[in-house]
Structures are given as C-alpha cells and as structure tokens.
C-alpha positions in Angstrom: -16.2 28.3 39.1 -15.7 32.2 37.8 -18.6 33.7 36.5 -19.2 34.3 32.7 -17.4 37.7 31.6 -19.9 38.6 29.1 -17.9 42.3 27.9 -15.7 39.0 26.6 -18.2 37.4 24.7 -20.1 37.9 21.5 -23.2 36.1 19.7 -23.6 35.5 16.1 -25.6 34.0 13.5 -23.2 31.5 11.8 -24.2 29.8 8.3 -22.4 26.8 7.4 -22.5 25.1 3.9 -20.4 22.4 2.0 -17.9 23.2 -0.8 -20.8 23.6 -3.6 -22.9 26.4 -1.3 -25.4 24.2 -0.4 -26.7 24.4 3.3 -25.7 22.2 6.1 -29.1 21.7 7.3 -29.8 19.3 10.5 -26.1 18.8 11.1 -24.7 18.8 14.5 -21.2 21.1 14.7 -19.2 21.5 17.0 -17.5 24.9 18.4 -14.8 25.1 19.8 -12.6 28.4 21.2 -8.9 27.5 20.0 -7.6 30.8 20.3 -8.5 33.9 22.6 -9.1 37.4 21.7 -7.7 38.9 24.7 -4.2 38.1 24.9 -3.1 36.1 27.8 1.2 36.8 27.8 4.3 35.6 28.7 7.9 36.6 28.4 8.7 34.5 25.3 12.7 34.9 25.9 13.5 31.1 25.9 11.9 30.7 22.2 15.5 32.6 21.4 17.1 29.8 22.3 15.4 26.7 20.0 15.5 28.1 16.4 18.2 27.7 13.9 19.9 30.8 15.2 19.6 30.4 19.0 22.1 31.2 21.9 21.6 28.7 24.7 25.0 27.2 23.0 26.5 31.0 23.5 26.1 30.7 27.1 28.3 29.6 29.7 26.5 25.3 30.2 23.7 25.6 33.7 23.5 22.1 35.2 20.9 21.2 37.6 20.4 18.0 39.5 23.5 16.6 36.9 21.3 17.8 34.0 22.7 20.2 31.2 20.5 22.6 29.9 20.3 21.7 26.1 17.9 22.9 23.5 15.6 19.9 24.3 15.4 21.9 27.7 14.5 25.2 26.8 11.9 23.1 24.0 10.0 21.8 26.9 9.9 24.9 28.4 8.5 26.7 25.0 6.1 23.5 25.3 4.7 24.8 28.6 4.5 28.4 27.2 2.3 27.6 23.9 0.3 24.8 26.1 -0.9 28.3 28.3 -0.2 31.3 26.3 -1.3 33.3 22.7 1.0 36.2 23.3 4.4 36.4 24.2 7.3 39.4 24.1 10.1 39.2 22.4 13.7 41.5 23.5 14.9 44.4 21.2 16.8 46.1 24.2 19.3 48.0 21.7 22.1 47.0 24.0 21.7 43.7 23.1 19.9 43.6 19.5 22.8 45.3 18.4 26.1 44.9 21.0 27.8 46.7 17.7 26.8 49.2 15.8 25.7 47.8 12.5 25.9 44.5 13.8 22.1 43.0 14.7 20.7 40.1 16.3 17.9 39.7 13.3 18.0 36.0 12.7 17.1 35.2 16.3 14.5 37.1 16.9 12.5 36.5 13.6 13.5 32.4 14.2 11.6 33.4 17.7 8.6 35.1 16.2 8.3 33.1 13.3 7.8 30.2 16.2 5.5 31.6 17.7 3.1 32.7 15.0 3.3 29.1 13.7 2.1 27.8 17.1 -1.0 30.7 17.7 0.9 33.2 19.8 0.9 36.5 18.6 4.4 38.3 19.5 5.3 41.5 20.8 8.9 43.5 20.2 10.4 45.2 23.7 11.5 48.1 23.8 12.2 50.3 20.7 13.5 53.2 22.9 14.7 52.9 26.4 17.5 54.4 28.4 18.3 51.0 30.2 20.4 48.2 28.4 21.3 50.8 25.6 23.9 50.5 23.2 26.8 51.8 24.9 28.5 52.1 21.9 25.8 55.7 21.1 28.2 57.9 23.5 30.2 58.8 21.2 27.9 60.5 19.1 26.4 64.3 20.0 22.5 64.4 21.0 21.0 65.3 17.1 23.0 62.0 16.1 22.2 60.4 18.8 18.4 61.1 18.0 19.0 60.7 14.0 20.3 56.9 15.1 17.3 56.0 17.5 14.7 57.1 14.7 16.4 54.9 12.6 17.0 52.0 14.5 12.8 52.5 15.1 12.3 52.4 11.2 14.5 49.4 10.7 13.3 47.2 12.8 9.8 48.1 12.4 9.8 47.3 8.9 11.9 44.4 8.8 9.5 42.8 11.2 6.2 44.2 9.8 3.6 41.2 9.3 5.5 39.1 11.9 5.4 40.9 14.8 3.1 44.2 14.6 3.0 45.2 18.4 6.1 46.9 19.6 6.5 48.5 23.1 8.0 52.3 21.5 8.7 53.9 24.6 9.8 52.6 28.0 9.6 54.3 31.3 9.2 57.5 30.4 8.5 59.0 33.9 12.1 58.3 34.7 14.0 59.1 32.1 14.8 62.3 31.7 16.1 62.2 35.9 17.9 58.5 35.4 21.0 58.7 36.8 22.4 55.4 38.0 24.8 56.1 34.8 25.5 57.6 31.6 23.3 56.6 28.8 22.4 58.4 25.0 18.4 58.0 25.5 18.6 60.2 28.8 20.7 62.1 26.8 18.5 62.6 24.2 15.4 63.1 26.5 16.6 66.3 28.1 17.8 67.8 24.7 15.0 67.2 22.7 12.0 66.9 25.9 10.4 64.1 27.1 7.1 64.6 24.9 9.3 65.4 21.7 11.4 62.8 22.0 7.9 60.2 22.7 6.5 61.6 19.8 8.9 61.6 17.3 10.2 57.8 18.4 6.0 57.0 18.1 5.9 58.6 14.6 8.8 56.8 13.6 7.4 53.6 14.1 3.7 55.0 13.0 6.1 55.6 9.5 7.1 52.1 9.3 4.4 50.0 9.9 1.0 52.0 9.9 -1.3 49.1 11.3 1.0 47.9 13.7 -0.1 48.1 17.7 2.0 51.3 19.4 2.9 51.2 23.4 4.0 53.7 25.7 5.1 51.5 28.6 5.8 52.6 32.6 6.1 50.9 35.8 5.4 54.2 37.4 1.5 54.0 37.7 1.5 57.1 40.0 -0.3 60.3 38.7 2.6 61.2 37.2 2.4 58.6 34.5 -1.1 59.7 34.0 0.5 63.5 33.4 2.9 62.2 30.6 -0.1 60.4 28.8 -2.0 63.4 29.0 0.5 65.7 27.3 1.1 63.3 24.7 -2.2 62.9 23.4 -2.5 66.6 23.5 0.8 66.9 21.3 -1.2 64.0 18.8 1.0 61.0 19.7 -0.6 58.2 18.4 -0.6 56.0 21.4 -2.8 52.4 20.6 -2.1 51.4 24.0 -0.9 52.3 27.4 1.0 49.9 29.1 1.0 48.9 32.6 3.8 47.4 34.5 3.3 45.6 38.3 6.6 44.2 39.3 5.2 42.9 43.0 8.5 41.3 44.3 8.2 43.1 47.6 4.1 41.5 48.0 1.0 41.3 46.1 -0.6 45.1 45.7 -4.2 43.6 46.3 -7.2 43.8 44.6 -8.3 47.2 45.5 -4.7 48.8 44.5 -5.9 46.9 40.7 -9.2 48.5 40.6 -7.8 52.0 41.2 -5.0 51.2 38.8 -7.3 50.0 36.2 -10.3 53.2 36.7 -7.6 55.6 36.7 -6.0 54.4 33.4 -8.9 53.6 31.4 -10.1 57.3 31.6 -7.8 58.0 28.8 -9.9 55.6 26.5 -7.6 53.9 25.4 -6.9 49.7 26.0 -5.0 48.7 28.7 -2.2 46.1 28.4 -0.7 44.8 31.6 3.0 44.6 30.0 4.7 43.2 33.0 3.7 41.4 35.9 5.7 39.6 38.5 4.5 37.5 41.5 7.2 35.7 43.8 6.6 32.6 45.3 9.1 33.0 47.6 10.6 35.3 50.1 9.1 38.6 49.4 11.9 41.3 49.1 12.6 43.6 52.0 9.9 46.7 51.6 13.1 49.4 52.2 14.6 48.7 48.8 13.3 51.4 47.0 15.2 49.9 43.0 14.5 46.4 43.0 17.8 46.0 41.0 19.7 46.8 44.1 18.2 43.6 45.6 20.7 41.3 44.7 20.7 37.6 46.2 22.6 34.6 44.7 19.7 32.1 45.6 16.1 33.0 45.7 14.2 29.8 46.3 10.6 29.3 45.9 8.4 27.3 48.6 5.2 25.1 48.9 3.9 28.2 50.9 5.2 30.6 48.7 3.5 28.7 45.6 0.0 28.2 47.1 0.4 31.8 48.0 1.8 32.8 44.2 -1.3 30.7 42.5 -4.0 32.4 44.7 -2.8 35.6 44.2 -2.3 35.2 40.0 -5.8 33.7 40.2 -7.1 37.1 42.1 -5.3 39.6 39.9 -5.9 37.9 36.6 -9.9 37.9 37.3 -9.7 41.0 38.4 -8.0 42.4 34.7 -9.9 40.3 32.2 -13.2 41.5 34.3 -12.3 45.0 33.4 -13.5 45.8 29.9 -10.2 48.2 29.1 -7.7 45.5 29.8 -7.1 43.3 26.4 -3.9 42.1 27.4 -2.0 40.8 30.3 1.6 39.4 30.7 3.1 37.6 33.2 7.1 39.0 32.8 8.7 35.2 33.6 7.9 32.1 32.9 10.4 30.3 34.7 11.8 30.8 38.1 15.5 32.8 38.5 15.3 35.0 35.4 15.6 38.6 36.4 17.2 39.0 40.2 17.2 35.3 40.8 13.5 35.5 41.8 11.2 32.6 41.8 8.2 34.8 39.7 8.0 32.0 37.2 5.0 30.0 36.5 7.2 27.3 36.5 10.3 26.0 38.0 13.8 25.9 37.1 13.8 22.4 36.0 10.0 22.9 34.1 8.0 21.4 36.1 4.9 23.3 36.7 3.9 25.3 39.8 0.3 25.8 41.2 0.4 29.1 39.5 0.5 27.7 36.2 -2.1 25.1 36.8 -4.5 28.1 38.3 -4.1 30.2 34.9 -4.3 27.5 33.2 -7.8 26.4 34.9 -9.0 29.1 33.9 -7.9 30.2 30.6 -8.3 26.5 29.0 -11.4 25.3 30.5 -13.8 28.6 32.9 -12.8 30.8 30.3 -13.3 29.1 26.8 -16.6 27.7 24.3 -16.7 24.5 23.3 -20.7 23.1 22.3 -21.8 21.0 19.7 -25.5 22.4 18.2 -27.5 21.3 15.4 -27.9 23.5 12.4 -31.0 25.1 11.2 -32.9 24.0 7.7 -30.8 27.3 6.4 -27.6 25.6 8.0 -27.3 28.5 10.7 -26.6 28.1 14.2 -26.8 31.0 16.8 -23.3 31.0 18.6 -23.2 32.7 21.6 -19.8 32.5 22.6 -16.4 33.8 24.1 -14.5 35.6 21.3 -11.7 34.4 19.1 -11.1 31.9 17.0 -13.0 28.9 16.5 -12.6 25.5 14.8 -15.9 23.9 13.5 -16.0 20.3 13.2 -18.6 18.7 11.0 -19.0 14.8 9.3 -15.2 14.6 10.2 -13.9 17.7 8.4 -12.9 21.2 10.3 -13.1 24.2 9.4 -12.1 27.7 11.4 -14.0 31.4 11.8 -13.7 34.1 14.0 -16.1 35.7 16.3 -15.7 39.2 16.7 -17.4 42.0 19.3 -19.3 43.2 16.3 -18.8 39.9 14.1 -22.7 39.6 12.9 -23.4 36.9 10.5 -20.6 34.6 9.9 -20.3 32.2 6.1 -18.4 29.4 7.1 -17.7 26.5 4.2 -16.8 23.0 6.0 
C-alpha cells in the first residue's frame, strides 16, 4: 500500500440540499473520486482510428494470430485507455495534419477529441511547431514565409480547436533545433533566421492570440542544463510558458529514481508545473547503450518477455510514485499504449493483441483504487459533511439520485443540490 500523497488532497465543507433548498440533514452520501485532478496520460493515437472519420481502413490490413485489425480492434484498445486514463495526446505533426498545403486532417482529430471529452479524458494537441515530421511541402517558400505560414497554421488550429482541446504542446525540442541536421527541414530553417527564442516566442504568442485560457508547452527530451538555459531566456524575453514539459524516452534502461528526483528539483525551480509529456519503458530487450539517436535503432521484431514485463511494471510503479509525490508534477504520460508503435518497441502498457501487461495492472492499482476517495458519511442537521479527500471530481450519491462537484486545492465550502 503507497502512502496518502496529501499535496494531492484537499478538505472541504460540503452542503448538500434537495431541489427546494432544503437541507439534507442525517442522510448518509456517498463520495466517490470519478475523475482525477492530476492528469494521468496516454498517447491517445488509436482514438483516430474509431470515429466517423478514422484511418485504420487507410492502412495497409495487420493480421495477427489470423485476426484483422478492424475498428472493433482498435475500440477495445480505446476501452483499455479510458478504463486507466483522463488525459490523452492527440497528433498535429504538420507533416501529417496537413500532407498538402491547404489540405487538413480536421475531421479526425476533433472525431478523436470529441471522444475523449465525452468519456472524461481531457486531450492534448502535439506539436504545433517542430522541425521533425514537417510539411515538406514548406521548402519552397523563403524563411519570412515560411515563418508567416507556421504562425498561421498556430492560429488555425488553435482556434478551431478552442473549448475541445485547450492544451497544445507549442514548441518541440527546442535544444536541437537550430543544429538538426539529419535533413532539410523549414522549422530549422526558420530557427536560425529568426533565433531560437524569437522564433519560441512568437510561435507561443500566436497560440496565446488564439485561445487565451488554453494550457501552453514548451516540450524537450533534452533535460540536460541546456534545456534549463533555453527556459531561462524565454521567460526573460516574457514567453508565456504554462508548462514545461518533460520527456524520458528510457528504451536503452530505466534512469532510476535518483536520475527523477534531480530531474524533477532541477525543473521545478522555474516555478512552473511540470508535465512529464513522454515517457517510455520497454519490457523487452533494452536497446544497445552505444546508439546515441534512438531512431537509428531499427529492428523488425522487438518482442516483449515475462521478464521484461515484471521488470516494465516495477519500474512504471517506481517512477510514477516518484512524480505524483512531487508537488510540481500535475501531469504524466506514458508515450504508448500498446506495444510496437514507435521503433517496434514493446513500451506499451499493453500488448499487441490488447491484452493487458503487468504494467497496466500496476498503474492501474494504483490510480483506481491507492490513489482515489470513495466513503459514505452522514450529513450534519445543516446537511454538511466535512470531505477530506483526493481532488477532482466527485459523484454524490444520495436516496438513489447522484449528483457531481468538484474538490479543488482551495475549493472551501462546496453547495451541492442532489
């Protein structure tokens, strides 16, 4: 059993009273956490391919053990997402949001985060601006339109997703960019000409333009000090950063609890929340500790193991007490949820076929029943009850009708009418 994170919960004096106002007094309600406030994520990829506008019929037909993968398939496997998950990101690599220019992938992507809303996962967009998996078709514009196109591309999609998905990744792998040269690309471009910070703070004002309330990322994989550098000058320049975001792509072994600490003190010196964006443990064979891109590691079967599992479950379980025990963190996201997505590595939570690995049962331990509220108290002759609780939202059940609040960190009294 982990111990009670209390920087995670909140008490509050909650009133409850039928439909006239009077006071439910001497009635026993129950309380129970439905949804989380900290956002325990996923790559929500798959959800692309169950609504009206989905692709899994685009792709070339994946048959395993004389199975096709049809939408019922990737339904079960949204099932296991929204069974575990409240957060989940969505792709808007430009490369493939928009293969041709004027020509976007919008009906997928709203079916997607329309989906998850509906089923209590809030969604993220990722990436607005990224020199990887870029439209190729920018080369053939000069830098200032080139630039004038990326602004754009910020405000359209911002707005035309505002109110369904209101937490975008803006900037990706910024450390990088301006010295990526594995190929050609307009962002790199653009970051030279303009300078990194320019370039991060117009893309962040762009998106500030469009949707005022929505939750702005800078995101990086490089968590050395110079990450921390770039962070610095931006918030010197104004650059209206809501969160930084923190990627830990462990294919070649888990980084241990210590490397998390020091990941997590150095970070949240900046005051600002910390969002684990992208997190990947392999239940397998752990990739050779020479390969220096983990893109260049390229294997046509990666298979996961018993060993490699029990391993994989332990080591989620460490890192993910580790992060919602740090106060700064609000979000973490495992990057796959099924096995042989990115480099055929077995990172999922679950297999190829769905079925669910330790890993999965391990978060799901935790988030679902160590992790959670659920008591039944008696009300007060004023109809109050003194909740004491993890935060988020609740349902209250009363003489067989329901009724839902949320506790807050600074939530106070709460009127609920059941």
């Amino acid at each position: 059993m982990t111990e009670r994170q209390d920087h995670r919960c909140s008490d509050a004096r909650v009133a409850f009273a039928d439909a006239t106002g009077r006071p439910l007094a001497g009635k026993p309600v129950r309380m129970k956490l439905v949804n989380h406030e900290f956002l325990f994520g996923c790559g929500a990829f798959d959800t692309l391919s169950i609504g009206s506008h989905g692709h899994y019929e685009k792709r070339k037909p994946i048959v395993i053990n004389g199975r096709t993968l049809d939408r019922a398939f990737f339904q079960e496997r949204v099932d296991r997402f929204t069974d575990l998950f409240n957060y989940g990101t969505l792709p808007f690599y430009w490369g493939g949001y928009e293969p041709e220019e004027g020509r976007v992938m919008f009906e997928s992507r709203m079916d997607a985060a329309k989906y998850l809303r509906a089923h209590g996962v809030t969604p993220k967009g990722h990436p607005l601006c990224w020199h990887t998996a870029c439209a190729d078709w920018l080369l053939k514009y000069d830098n200032k339109t080139i630039m004038e196109k990326q602004l754009a591309r910020i405000q359209r999609d911002v707005t035309a997703f505002k109110g369904v998905i209101d937490i975008w990744d803006v900037i990706n792998e910024t450390v990088i960019m301006p010295v990526f040269d594995r190929y050609d690309n307009a962002i790199t471009r653009i970051c030279n000409a303009y300078g990194r910070v320019n370039l991060i703070k117009e893309v962040f004002a762009a998106a500030k333009d469009a949707n005022p309330d929505a939750l702005l990322l800078i995101n990086d994989f490089n968590l050395s000090p110079a990450y921390e550098k770039v962070i610095d000058e931006c918030l010197e320049a104004g650059v209206p950063i809501g969160a930084i975001g923190l990627q830990t792509h462990q294919h070649q072994g888990y980084k241990g609890a210590a490397w998390l600490k020091d990941v997590v003190e150095r970070f949240s010196k900046f005051g600002l929340p910390l969002h684990f964006t992208e997190n990947t443990l392999v239940s397998g064979e752990i990739m050779p500790p020479h390969i220096v891109d983990l893109n260049d590691y390229q294997v046509d079967e990666w298979p996961t193991t018993p060993e490699g599992e029990e391993r994989q479950a332990r080591e989620w379980k460490e890192m993910m007490e580790i992060l919602f025990g740090s106060p700064s963190v609000e979000a973490v996201t495992g990057w796959d949820l099924a096995d042989g997505a990115w480099l055929h590595a077995p990172s999922g939570l679950i297999r190829i076929d769905n079925s669910v690995k330790p890993s999965y049962l391990a978060l799901q331990k935790l988030v679902k029943e160590e992790w959670t509220t659920d008591v039944t108290l008696t009300t007060d002759e004023n109809g109050c009850i003194e909740l004491d609780g993890y935060r988020g939202t609740y349902e209250a059940t009363c003489g067989g009708r329901t009724a839902s609040f949320v506790l807050g960190k600074n939530t106070g009294n709460i009127a609920v009418t059941i």
